[in-house]
C-alpha positions as CSV (number, residue, x, y, z in Angstrom):
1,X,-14.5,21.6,21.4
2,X,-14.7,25.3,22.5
3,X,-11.8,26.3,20.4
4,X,-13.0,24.6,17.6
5,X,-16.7,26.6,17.6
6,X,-14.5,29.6,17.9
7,X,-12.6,28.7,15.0
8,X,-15.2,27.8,13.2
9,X,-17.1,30.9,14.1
10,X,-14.2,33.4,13.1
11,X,-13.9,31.9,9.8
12,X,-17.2,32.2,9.0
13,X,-16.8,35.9,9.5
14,X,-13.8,36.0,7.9
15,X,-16.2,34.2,4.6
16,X,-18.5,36.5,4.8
17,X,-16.1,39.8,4.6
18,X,-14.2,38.0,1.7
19,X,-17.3,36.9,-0.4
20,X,-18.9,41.0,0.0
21,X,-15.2,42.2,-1.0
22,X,-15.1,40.1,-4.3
23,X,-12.2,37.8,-2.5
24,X,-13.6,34.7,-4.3
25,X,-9.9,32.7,-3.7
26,X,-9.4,33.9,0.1
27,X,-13.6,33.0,0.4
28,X,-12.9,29.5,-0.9
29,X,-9.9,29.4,1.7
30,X,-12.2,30.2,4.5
31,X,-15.0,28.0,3.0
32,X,-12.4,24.7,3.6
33,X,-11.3,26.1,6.9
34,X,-14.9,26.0,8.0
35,X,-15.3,22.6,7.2
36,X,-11.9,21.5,8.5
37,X,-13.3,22.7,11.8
38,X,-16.8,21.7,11.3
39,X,-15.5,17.6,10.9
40,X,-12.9,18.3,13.9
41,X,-16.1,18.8,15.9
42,X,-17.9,16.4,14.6
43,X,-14.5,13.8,16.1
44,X,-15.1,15.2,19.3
45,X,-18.9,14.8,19.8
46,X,-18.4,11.3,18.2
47,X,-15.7,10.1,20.3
């Protein structure tokens, strides 16, 4: 679970820095990442 907020965390930077540098492809990547990591933790708090 820890790894996964960590994840979740860095890729939300990494959104962030893409979306104020124009990057709209590489903010769309990090925008799916996010919510990759965002259901992962929603597995582990349901199970």
């Amino acid at each position: 679970m820890n790894t996964f907020s960590r994840q979740y965390e860095i890729a939300k930077t990494n959104a962030k820095e893409y979306m104020k540098n124009g990057q709209i492809s590489a903010y769309l990547q990090s925008l799916t990442e996010m919510n990759k990591y965002k259901k992962l933790m929603i597995a582990v708090v349901a199970n």
